[in-house]
C-alpha positions as CSV (number, residue, x, y, z in Angstrom):
1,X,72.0,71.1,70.6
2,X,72.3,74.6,72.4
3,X,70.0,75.6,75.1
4,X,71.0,78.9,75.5
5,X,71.4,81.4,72.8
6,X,70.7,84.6,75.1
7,X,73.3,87.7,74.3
8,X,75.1,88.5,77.1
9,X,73.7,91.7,78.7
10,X,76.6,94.1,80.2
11,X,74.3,95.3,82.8
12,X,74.6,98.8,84.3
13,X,75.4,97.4,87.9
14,X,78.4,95.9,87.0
15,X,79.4,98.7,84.4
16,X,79.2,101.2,87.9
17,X,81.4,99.1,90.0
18,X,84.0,98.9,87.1
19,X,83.3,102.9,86.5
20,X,84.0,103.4,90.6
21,X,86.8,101.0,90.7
22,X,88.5,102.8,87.8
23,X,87.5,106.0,89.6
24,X,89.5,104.9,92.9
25,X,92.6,104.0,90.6
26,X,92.8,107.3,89.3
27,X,92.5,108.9,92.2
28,X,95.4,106.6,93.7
29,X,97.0,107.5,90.6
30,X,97.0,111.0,91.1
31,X,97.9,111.0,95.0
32,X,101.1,108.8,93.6
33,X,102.1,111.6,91.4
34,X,101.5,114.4,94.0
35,X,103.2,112.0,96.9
36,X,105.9,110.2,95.1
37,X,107.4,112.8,92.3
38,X,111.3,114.0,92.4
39,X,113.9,111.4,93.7
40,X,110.7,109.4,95.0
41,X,109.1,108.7,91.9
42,X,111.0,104.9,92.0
43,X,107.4,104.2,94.0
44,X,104.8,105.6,91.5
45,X,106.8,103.7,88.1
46,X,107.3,100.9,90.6
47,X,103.8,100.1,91.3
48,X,102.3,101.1,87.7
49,X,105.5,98.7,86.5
50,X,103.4,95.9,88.6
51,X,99.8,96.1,87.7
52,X,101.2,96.7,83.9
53,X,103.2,93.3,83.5
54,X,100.8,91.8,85.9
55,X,97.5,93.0,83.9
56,X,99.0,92.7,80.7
57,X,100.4,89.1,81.1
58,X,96.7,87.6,82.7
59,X,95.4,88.9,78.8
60,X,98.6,86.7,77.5
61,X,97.6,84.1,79.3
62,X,93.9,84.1,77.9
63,X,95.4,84.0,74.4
64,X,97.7,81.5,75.3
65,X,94.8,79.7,76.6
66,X,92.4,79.6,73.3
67,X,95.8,79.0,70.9
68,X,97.1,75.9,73.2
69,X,93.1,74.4,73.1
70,X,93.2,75.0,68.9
71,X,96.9,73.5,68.7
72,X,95.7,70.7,70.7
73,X,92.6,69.7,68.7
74,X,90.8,70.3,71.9
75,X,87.0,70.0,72.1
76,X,86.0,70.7,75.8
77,X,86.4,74.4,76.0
78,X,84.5,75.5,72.9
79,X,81.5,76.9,75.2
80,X,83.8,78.6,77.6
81,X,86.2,79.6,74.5
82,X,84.3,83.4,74.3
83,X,85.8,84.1,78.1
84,X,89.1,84.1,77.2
85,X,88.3,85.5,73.9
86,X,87.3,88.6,75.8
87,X,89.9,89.0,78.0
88,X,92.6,88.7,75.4
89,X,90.3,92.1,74.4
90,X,93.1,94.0,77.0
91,X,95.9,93.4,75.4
92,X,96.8,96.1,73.0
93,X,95.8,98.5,76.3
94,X,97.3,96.8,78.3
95,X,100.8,96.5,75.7
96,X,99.9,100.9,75.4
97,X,99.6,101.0,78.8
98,X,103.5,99.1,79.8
99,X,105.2,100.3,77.2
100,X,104.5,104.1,78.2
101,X,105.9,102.6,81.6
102,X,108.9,101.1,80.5
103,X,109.8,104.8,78.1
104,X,108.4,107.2,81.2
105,X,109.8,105.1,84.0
106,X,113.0,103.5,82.9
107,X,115.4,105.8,84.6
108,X,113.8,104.7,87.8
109,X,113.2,101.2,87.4
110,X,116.8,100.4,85.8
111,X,119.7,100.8,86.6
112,X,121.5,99.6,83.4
113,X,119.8,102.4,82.0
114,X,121.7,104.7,83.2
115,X,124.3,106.2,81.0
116,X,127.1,106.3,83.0
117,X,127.1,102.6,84.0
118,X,128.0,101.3,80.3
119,X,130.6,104.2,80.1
120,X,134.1,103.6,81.2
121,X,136.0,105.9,83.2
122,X,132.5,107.1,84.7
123,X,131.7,107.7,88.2
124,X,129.2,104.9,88.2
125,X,130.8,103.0,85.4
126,X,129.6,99.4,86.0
127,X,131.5,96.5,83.7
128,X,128.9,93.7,84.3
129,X,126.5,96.1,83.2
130,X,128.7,97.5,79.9
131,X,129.3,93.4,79.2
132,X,125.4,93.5,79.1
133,X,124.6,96.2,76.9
134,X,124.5,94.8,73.6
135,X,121.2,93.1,75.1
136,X,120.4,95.6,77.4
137,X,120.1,98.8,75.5
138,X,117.0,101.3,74.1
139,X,117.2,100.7,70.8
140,X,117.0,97.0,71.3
141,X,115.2,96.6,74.4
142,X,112.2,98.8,72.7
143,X,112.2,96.9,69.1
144,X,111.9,93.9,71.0
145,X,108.7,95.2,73.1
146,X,107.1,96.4,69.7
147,X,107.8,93.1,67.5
148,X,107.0,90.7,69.6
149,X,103.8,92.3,71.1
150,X,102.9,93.8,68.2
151,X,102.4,90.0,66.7
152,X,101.1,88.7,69.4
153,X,98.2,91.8,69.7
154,X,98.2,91.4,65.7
155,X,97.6,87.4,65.8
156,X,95.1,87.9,69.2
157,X,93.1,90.5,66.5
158,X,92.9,87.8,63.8
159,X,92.1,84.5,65.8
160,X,89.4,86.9,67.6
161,X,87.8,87.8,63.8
162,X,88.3,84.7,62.8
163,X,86.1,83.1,65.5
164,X,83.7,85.9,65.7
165,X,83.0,85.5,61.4
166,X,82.5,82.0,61.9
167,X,79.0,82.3,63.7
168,X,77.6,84.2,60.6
169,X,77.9,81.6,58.2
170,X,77.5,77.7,58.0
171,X,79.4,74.7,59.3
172,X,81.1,74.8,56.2
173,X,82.4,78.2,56.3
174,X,82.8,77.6,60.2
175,X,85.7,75.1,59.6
176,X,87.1,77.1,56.6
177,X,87.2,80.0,59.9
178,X,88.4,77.0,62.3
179,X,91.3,76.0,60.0
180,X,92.6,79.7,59.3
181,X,92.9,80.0,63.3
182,X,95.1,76.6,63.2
183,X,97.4,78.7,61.3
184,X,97.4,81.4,63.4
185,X,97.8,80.2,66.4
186,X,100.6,77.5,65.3
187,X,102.1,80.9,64.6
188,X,101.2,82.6,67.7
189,X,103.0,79.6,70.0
190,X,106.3,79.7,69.2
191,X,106.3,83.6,69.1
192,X,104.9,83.7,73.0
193,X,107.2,80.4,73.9
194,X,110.1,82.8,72.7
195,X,109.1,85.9,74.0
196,X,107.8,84.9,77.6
197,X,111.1,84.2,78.7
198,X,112.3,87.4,77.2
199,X,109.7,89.3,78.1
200,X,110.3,88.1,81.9
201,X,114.2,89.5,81.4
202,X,113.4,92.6,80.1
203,X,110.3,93.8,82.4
204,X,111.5,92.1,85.9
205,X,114.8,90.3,85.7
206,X,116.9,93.0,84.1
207,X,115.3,95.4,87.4
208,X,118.5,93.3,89.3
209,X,121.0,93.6,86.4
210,X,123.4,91.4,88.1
211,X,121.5,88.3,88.7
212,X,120.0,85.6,86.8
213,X,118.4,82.8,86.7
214,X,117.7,80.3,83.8
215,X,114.6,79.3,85.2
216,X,113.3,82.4,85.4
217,X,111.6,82.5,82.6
218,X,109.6,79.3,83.5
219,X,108.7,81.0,87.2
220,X,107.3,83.8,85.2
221,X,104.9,81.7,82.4
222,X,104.0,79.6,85.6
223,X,102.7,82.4,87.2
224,X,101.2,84.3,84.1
225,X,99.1,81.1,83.0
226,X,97.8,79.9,86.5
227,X,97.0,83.9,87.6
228,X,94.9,83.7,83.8
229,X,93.6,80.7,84.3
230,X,91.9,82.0,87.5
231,X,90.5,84.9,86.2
232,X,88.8,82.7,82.9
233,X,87.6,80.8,86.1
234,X,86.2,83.4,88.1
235,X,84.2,85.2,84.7
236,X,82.8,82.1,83.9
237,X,81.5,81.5,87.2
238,X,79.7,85.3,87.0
239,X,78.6,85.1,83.8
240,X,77.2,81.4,84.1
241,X,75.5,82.9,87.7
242,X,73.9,86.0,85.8
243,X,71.6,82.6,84.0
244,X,73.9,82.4,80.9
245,X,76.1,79.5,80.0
246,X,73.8,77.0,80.6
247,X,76.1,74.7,78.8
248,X,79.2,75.2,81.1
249,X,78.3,71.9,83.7
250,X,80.2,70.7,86.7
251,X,82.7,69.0,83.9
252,X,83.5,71.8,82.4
253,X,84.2,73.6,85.9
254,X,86.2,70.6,86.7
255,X,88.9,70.8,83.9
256,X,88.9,74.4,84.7
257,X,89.8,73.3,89.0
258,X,92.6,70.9,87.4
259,X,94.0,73.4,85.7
260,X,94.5,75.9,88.7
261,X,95.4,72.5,91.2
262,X,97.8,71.4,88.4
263,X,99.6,74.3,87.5
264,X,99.5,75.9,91.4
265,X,101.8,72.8,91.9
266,X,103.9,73.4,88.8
267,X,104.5,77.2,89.8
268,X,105.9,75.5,93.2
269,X,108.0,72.6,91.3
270,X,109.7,75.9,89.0
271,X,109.7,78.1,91.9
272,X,111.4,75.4,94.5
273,X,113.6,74.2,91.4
274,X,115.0,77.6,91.1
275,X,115.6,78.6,94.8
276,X,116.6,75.6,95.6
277,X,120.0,75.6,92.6
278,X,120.9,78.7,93.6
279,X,120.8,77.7,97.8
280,X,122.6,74.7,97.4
281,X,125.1,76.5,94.7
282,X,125.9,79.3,97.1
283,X,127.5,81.8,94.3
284,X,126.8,85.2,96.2
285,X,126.1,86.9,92.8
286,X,123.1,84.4,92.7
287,X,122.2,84.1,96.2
288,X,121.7,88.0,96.6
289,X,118.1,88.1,95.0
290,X,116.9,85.8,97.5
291,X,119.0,86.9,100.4
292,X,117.6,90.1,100.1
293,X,113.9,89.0,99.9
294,X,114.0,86.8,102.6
295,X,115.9,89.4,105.1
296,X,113.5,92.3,104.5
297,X,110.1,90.8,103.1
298,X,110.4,87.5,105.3
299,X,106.3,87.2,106.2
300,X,105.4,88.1,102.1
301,X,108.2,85.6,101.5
302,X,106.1,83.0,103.1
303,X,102.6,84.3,102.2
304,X,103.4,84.0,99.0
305,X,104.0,80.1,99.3
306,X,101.3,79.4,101.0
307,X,99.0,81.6,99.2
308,X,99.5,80.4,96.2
309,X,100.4,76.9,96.8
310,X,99.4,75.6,100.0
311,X,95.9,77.0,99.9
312,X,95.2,76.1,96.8
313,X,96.5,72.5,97.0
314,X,94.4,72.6,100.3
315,X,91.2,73.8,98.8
316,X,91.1,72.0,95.1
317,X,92.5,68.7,96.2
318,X,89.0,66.9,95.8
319,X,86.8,66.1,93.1
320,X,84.0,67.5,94.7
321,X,85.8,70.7,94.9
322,X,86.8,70.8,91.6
323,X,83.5,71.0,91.1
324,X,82.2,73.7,93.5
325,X,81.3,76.8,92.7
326,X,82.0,78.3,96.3
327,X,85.8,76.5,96.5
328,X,86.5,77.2,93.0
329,X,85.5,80.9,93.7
330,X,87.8,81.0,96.7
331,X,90.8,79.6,94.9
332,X,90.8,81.4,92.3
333,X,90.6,85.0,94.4
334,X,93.2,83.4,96.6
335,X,95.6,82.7,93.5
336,X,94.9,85.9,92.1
337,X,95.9,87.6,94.9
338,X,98.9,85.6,95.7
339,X,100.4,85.5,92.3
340,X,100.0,89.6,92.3
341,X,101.6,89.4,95.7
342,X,104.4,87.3,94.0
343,X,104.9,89.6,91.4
344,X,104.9,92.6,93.7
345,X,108.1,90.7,95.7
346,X,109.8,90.4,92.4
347,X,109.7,94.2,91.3
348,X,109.3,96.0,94.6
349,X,113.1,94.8,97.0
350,X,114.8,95.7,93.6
351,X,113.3,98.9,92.7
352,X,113.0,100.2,95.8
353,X,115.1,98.4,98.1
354,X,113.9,97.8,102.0
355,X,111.4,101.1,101.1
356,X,108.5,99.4,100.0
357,X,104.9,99.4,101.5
358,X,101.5,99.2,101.5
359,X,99.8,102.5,101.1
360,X,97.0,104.3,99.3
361,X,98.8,103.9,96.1
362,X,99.2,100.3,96.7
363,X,95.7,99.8,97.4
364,X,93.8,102.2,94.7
365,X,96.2,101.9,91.4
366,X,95.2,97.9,91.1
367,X,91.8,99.0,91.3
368,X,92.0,101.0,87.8
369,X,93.4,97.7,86.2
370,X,90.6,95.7,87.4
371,X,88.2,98.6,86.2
372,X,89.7,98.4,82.9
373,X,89.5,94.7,82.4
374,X,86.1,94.2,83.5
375,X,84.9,97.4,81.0
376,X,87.1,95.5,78.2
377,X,85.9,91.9,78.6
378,X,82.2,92.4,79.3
379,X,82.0,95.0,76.6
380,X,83.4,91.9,74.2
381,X,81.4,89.3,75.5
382,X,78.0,91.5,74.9
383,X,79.6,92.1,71.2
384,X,78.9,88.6,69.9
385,X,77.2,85.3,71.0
386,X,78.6,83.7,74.0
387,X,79.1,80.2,72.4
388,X,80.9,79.7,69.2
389,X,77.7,78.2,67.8
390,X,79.5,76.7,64.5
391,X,82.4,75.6,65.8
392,X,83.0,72.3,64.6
393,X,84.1,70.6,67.9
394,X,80.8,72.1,69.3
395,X,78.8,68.8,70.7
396,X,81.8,67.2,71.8
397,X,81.8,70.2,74.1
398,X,78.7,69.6,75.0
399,X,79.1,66.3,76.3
400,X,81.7,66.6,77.8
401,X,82.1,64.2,80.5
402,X,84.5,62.8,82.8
C-alpha cells in the first residue's frame, strides 16, 4: 500500500534558482551574439549546437528510459517512473530549440553545407563531399529531423497521457491505459534504435564530413542514456530529500547506482572499441578525428576518461555506495559533467578548430538549459501524483528487494 500520496509542491526557492539560472544564460547568450557575430559566429552556433543535442538527448534518454522498463515488463521503477515522465516534458523544446540551430547555424557548423563543395568546377568543390550529398543535403537532412522527432515527441505525448489518465480511473481501466502504452512504446523503440545512430551522423558526425566511424552511433546512445540516467538519479534524490517519495528505498537507489556503474563501463567498452580500430588500422582519413583531439585538447582528452569512467568506476564500485545518497549524488554530477565535456570535444576541434575555449559564453549558455529543464520537469511533476497509483505492477515496486 502507498504511504505517501502528497502532490509534489514546485516551491518558489527552487522556481528562483531556475528563474536566475535562465537569467545568467540569457545574458551569456546575448554577450555571444554581441562577441562572436560576423566570421566568428562559428563560436556562438558552436556552443548553442552543444547544450542543444546535449539537453535534448538527456529528455531522449528519459523516454528511452520509461519505454525500455514497459517493453521489459519491468516492475521496479513504477514509483520512480513520474521522474523520467517529467523530464521527457523537454523534449518538443528542446527538438524547437535544435532545430532552429541546425536552420540558423548550418553555414557555420557544416561544411558540406556549403554550396560550392557539392558543385564541380568550384573553388572549393569537394568530391568526397558531392559523393555524400544524396545523404547530406537540406531537403533530406531536415525531413529526417522533423519525422523522426516529430514521432518520438508525438509517442512521448501519448505514453505521458496515457499514464497520467490511468490514475483517474480503476485498476481495470489502469491496465486498459498500461496495455495501450505497450503499443506505444513497442513503437517508440525501433524508431529511437534507428534514429539515434542517425541522429548522431547528422548533428555531430557529419560536423567532420570526411570521417566516420561505425561505432559512432553506439558512443553517442552510450553517452545519451548514462548522462539521462544521472540526471533521473539526481531528481529523485531532491525530490525524495524535499520528504516525498517515501517509497523510493535504498533498492530502488541501487538499481538506479547499477545503472550509472554499468553503463559508465559500457561508454568506455564503445569508446575504447572505437579508438582503438581506427589506431590499430592506421587509415589517415580515420585517424585525423583523433589525431587532432589528442594534439590540441590533450588534458580534456584525458579528463574526459577519467571523468567519466574512472571516477565513476571508483566511486560506485560498492554496494554500499550504490546505496548512498552522498556517492550517488557525486557520481552522478561527476558523469553529468564529463559526458557534457565529452560532447563539448566532439563538436568544438571540428567547428572551430584549435580556437576553442572556455569563456563567459561557455559558462553562462549551459546555465539557461539547466533553467529550462528544471522549470519543465518540476512544473510536470506538480501536474499529477508522483506515483502511478494504479499501475498494475505497483506492489511489486514496492517490494522491491535485492
Amino acid at each position: 500500500m502507498l504511504t505517501d500520496t502528497k502532490k509534489y509542491v514546485f516551491t518558489p526557492q527552487l522556481k528562483l534558482i531556475a528563474y536566475v539560472l535562465i537569467a545568467l544564460g540569457v545574458v551569456g547568450l546575448g554577450y555571444g551574439i554581441f562577441a562572436y557575430h560576423g566570421e566568428h559566429a562559428h563560436r556562438l552556433w558552436a556552443n548553442l549546437l552543444l547544450n542543444g543535442v546535449f539537453f535534448l538527448g538527456i529528455s531522449m534518454a528519459a523516454a528511452f528510459f520509461i519505454s525500455a522498463h514497459y517493453l521489459a515488463w519491468g516492475g521496479w521503477f513504477v514509483v520512480v517512473k513520474r521522474i523520467p515522465e517529467a523530464i521527457m516534458g523537454y523534449l518538443p523544446i528542446g527538438a524547437a530549440i535544435l532545430f532552429a540551430v541546425l536552420i540558423f547555424g548550418q553555414h557555420d557548423l557544416y561544411h558540406w553545407a556549403h554550396h560550392g563543395v557539392v558543385e564541380e568546377g568550384a573553388a572549393d568543390y569537394d568530391p568526397i563531399l558531392a559523393g555524400k550529398h544524396g545523404y547530406l543535403n537540406n531537403i533530406f537532412y531536415y525531413s529526417r529531423f522533423i519525422l523522426f522527432v516529430g514521432a518520438l515527441v508525438f509517442l512521448a505525448y501519448l505514453i505521458r497521457r496515457n499514464s497520467i489518465d490511468s490514475d483517474n480511473g480503476n485498476i481495470a481501466d489502469s491496465v486498459k491505459f498500461h496495455k495501450k502504452n505497450l503499443v506505444l512504446v513497442s513503437i517508440f523503440i525501433p524508431i529511437f534504435a534507428v534514429y539515434i545512430s542517425v541522429s548522431a551522423w547528422d548533428w555531430l558526425m557529419s560536423i567532420d564530413p570526411h570521417w566516420y566511424s561505425t561505432m559512432y552511433g553506439w558512443y553517442v546512445f552510450a553517452s545519451f542514456w548514462v548522462t539521462g540516467i544521472a540526471v533521473i538519479t539526481l531528481t529523485t534524490l531532491h525530490v525524495k530529500s524535499k520528504g516525498y517519495l517515501k517509497e523510493v528505498n535504498v533498492n530502488h537507489l541501487h538499481d538506479l547506482g547499477k545503472y550509472m556503474f554499468a553503463f559508465s563501463i559500457f561508454w568506455t567498452y564503445v569508446t575504447y572499441c572505437q579508438f582503438m580500430l581506427i589506431w590499430y588500422a592506421n587509415i589517415p582519413e580515420e585517424t585525423i578525428y583523433f589525431k587532432h583531439r589528442f594534439e590540441h585538447y590533450k588534458t580534456l582528452f584525458f579528463l574526459v576518461f577519467i571523468l567519466n569512467f574512472v571516477l565513476p568506476f571508483l566511486i560506485l564500485m560498492s554496494r554500499d555506495a550504490k546505496r548512498n545518497v552522498v556517492s550517488l549524488t557525486a557520481a552522478a554530477c561527476i558523469i553529468i559533467l564529463g559526458h557534457f565535456l565529452d560532447f563539448y570535444l566532439m563538436i568544438m576541434p571540428g567547428v572551430l578548430g584549435d580556437h576553442a575555449g572556455f569563456g563567459i559564453l561557455e559558462i553562462c549558455l549551459p546555465c539557461l538549459f539547466i533553467g529550462i529543464l528544471i522549470l519543465v520537469t518540476h512544473t510536470r511533476l506538480g501536474n499529477a501524483e508522483l506515483i502511478n497509483h494504479n499501475h498494475p505492477h505497483l506492489e511489486e515496486s514496492l517490494h522491491h528487494e535485492i
